[in-house]
C-alpha positions in Angstrom: -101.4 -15.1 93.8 -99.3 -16.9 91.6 -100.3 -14.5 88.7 -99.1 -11.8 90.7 -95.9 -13.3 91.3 -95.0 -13.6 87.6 -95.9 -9.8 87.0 -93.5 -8.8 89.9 -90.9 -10.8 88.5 -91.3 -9.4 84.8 -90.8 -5.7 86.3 -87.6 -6.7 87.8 -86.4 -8.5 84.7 -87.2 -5.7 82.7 -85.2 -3.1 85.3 -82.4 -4.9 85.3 -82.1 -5.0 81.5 -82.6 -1.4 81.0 -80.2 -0.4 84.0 -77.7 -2.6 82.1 -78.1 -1.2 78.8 -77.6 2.1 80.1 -74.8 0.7 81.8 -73.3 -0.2 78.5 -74.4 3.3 76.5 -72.3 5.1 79.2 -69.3 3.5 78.7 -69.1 4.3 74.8 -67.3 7.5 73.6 -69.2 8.4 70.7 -66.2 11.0 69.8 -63.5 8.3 69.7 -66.0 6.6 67.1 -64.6 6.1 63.3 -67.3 8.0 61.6 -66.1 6.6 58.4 -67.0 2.9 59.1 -70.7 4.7 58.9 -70.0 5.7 55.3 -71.1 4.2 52.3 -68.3 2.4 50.3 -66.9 4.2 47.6 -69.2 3.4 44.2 -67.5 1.1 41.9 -66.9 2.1 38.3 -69.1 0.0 36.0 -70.2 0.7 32.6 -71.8 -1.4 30.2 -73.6 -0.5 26.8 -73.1 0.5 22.8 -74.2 3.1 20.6 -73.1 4.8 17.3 -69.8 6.1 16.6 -68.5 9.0 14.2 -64.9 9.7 13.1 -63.2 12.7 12.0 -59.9 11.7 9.9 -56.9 14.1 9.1 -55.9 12.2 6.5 -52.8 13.2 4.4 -54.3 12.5 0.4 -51.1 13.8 -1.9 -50.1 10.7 -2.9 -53.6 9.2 -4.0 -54.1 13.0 -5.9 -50.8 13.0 -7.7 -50.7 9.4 -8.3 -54.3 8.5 -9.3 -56.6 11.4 -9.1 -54.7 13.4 -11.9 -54.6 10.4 -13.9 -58.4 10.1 -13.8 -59.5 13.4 -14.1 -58.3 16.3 -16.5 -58.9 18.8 -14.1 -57.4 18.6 -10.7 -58.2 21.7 -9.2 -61.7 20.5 -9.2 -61.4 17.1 -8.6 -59.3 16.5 -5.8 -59.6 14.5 -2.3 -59.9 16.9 0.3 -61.1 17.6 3.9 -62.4 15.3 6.6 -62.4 12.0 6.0 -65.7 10.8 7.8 -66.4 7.2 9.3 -69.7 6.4 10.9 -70.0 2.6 12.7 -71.2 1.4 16.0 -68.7 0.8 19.8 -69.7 -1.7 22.5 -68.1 -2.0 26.2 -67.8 -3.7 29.4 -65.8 -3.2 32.6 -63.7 -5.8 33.6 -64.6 -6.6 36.9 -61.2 -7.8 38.4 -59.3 -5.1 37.2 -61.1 -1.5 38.6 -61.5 1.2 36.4 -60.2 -0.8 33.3 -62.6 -2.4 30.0 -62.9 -3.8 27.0 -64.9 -2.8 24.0 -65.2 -3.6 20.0 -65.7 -1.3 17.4 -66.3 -1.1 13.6 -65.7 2.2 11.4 -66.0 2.6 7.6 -66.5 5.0 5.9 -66.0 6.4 1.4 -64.7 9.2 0.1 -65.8 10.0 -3.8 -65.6 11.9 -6.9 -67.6 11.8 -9.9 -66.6 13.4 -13.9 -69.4 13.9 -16.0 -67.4 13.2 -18.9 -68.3 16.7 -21.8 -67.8 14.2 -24.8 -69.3 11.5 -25.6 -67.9 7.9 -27.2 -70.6 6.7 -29.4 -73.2 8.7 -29.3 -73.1 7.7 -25.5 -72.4 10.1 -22.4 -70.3 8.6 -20.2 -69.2 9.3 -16.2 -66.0 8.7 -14.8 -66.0 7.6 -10.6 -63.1 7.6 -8.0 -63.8 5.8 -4.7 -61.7 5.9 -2.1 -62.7 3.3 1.0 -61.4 2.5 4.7 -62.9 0.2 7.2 -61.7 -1.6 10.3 -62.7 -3.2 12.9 -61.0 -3.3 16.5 -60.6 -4.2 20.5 -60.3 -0.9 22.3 -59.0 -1.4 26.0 -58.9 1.3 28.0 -58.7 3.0 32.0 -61.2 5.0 33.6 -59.7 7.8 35.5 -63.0 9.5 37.3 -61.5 13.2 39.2 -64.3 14.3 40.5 -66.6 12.5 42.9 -70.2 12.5 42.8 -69.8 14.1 38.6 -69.9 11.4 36.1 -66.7 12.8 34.5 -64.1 10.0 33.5 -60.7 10.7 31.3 -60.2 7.6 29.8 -57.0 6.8 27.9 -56.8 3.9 25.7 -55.5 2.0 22.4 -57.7 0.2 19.9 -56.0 -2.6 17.6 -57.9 -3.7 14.9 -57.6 -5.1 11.4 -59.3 -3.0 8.2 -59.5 -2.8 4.6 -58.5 0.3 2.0 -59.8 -0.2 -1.4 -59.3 2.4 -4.3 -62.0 1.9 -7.4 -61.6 3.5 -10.9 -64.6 3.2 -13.1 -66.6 4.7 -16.1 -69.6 3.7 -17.3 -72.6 4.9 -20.5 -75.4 6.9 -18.8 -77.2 4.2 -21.0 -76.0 0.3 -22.4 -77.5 -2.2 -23.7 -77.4 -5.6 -22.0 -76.1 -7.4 -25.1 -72.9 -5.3 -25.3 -71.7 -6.1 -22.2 -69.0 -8.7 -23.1 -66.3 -10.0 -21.1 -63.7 -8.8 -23.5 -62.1 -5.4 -22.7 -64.1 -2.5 -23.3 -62.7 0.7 -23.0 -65.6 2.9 -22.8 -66.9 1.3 -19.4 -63.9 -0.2 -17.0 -63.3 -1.1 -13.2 -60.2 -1.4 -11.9 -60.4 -2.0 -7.9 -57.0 -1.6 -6.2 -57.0 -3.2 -2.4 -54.9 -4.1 0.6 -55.7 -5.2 4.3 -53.8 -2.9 7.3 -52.9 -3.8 10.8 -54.8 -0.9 12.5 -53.0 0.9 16.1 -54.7 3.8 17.4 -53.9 5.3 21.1 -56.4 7.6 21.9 -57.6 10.0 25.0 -61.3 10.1 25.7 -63.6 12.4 27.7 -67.0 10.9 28.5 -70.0 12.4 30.8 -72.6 10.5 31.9 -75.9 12.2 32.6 -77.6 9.7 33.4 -77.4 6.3 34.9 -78.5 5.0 31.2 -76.5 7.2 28.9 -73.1 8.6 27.7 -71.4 11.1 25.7 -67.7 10.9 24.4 -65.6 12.6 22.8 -62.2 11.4 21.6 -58.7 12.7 20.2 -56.2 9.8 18.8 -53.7 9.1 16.1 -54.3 6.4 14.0 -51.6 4.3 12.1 -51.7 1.6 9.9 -49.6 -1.0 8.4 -50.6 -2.4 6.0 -49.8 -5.6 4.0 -49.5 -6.1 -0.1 -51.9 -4.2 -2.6 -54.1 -6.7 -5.2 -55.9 -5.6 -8.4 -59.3 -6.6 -9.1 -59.5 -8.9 -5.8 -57.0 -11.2 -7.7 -55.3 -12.9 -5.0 -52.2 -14.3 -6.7 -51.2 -10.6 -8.0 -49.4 -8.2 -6.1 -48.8 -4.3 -6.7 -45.4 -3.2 -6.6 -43.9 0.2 -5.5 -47.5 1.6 -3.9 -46.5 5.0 -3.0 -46.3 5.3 1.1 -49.2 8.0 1.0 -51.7 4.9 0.1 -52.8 4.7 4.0 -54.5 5.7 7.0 -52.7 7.6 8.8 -53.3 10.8 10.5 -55.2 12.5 13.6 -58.3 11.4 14.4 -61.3 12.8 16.3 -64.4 10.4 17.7 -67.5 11.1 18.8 -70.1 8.7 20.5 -73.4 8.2 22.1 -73.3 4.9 24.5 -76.3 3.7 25.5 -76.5 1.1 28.4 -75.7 1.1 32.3 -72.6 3.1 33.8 -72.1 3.4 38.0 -69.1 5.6 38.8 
C-alpha cells in the first residue's frame, strides 16, 4: 500500500514539472532572441615564432666606387659595386597581449659585398690578389600592428618600424698567392696590406609587410621599407683613438629595402 502511494505521488510530481516547463518554453519568443550572444567570440590575433630572413638592398654605391673602388682597382668598368645588396639573418615575434593586434620582434641582418683583382704582374717572382669588402650588419626591435581585412583568411597588412644599431666596415687588402711564414714581419710591407675602415650607425627602418598564414604553424612575409642610417665616426684598423675625417655622405646604408621571411611558430587570427 504504502509502495503504491509513493509511485502515485512520483507521477504527479513529475506532471507538474513538465506542465511547468512547458509553461515556461511558451512564454519565450525565440524571434526576439540576440542570435549573436550564440556566436563564437571573434578569434584573437596571436602570433608567436621565428624563422630566417632575407633582404634586398637598393643601395646607392657612387661614393664607395669613386672614392675607393677606382683607387683599388685599374679598371673600373669591371670592378665596380653593383646590384642588390643581399642580407640573410634570422626575425623572432610575439603579440603583445594587452595591446590587440600590436607585437614585438628582434631581428639580425648582415650581409658582404666583394670584389677580387687577380693582379697580371707579379712583385717578386710572387702573384699577388687584390680584395675589396664591403660589410653591413645590424641588429634591431621591430614593433609593429596587425591589420587582418578579411575574416576567416589569414591575411594581415602589417605596418611597422624597426630600430636597431649595426656596423659598416670597408676592407682593402692584397696578399702573395704564396709567403713564407718568416717574412711576415710587423713592419710595413707593401706587397701584402689590410687597411679596415669602420663605423657603427643608428639604424630606422619603417616598413609595410604582407604576411599569409597557411597554416596554424607557419608564415610567409613579404616586406617593402626604407632604411636609413646614421651613423657615428669612421676608425682605421679598429684603432679606437683615431677618427676619419671628411667620409663622403655616400659611405651608408641607405636606400629601399625589400624582405622576405619564413616564420615558423604559432599564429591565431
Amino acid at each position: 500500500m504504502k509502495t503504491n502511494l509513493i509511485l502515485i505521488l512520483m507521477v504527479l510530481i513529475s506532471v507538474t514539472i513538465v506542465n511547468a516547463q512547458d509553461e515556461d518554453l511558451d512564454k519565450l519568443n525565440f524571434e526576439e532572441q540576440n542570435y549573436e550572444q550564440f556566436q563564437e567570440e571573434a578569434t584573437p590575433y596571436f602570433v608567436i615564432g621565428g624563422g630566417p630572413v632575407m633582404n634586398m638592398m637598393f643601395l646607392n654605391y657612387d661614393d664607395i666606387n669613386s672614392q675607393l673602388v677606382d683607387k683599388y682597382f685599374s679598371n673600373p668598368d669591371k670592378y665596380n659595386l653593383d646590384g642588390f645588396y643581399y642580407q640573410f639573418g634570422a626575425q623572432g615575434m610575439i603579440s603583445i597581449g594587452l595591446i590587440p593586434n600590436v607585437r614585438i620582434g628582434v631581428i639580425g641582418l648582415g650581409g658582404q659585398k666583394s670584389l677580387k683583382n687577380p693582379l697580371d704582374t707579379t712583385i717578386g717572382g710572387s702573384q699577388y690578389s687584390r680584395y675589396f669588402d664591403y660589410t653591413i650588419g645590424y641588429t634591431g626591435i621591430n614593433l609593429d600592428y596587425a591589420w587582418v581585412p578579411f575574416t576567416g583568411f589569414k591575411f594581415a597588412l602589417v605596418p611597422g618600424v624597426t630600430l636597431g644599431w649595426g656596423t659598416i666596415d670597408i676592407e682593402t687588402y692584397q696578399t702573395q698567392k704564396d709567403i713564407e711564414f718568416d717574412d711576415i714581419k710587423p713592419e710595413s710591407n707593401l706587397a701584402n696590406y689590410y687597411t679596415k675602415l669602420e663605423t657603427s650607425y643608428l639604424h630606422v627602418a619603417p616598413m609595410l609587410s604582407f604576411e599569409y598564414s597557411p597554416t596554424f604553424l607557419s608564415l610567409f612575409r613579404a616586406s617593402i621599407g626604407y632604411t636609413m642610417s646614421f651613423a657615428g665616426d669612421w676608425k682605421i684598423n679598429s684603432n679606437q683613438d683615431s677618427k676619419i675625417k671628411n667620409v663622403p655622405d655616400g659611405f651608408n646604408s641607405n636606400g629601399l629595402t625589400l624582405q622576405f621571411g619564413v616564420i615558423l611558430g604559432i599564429f591565431n587570427y
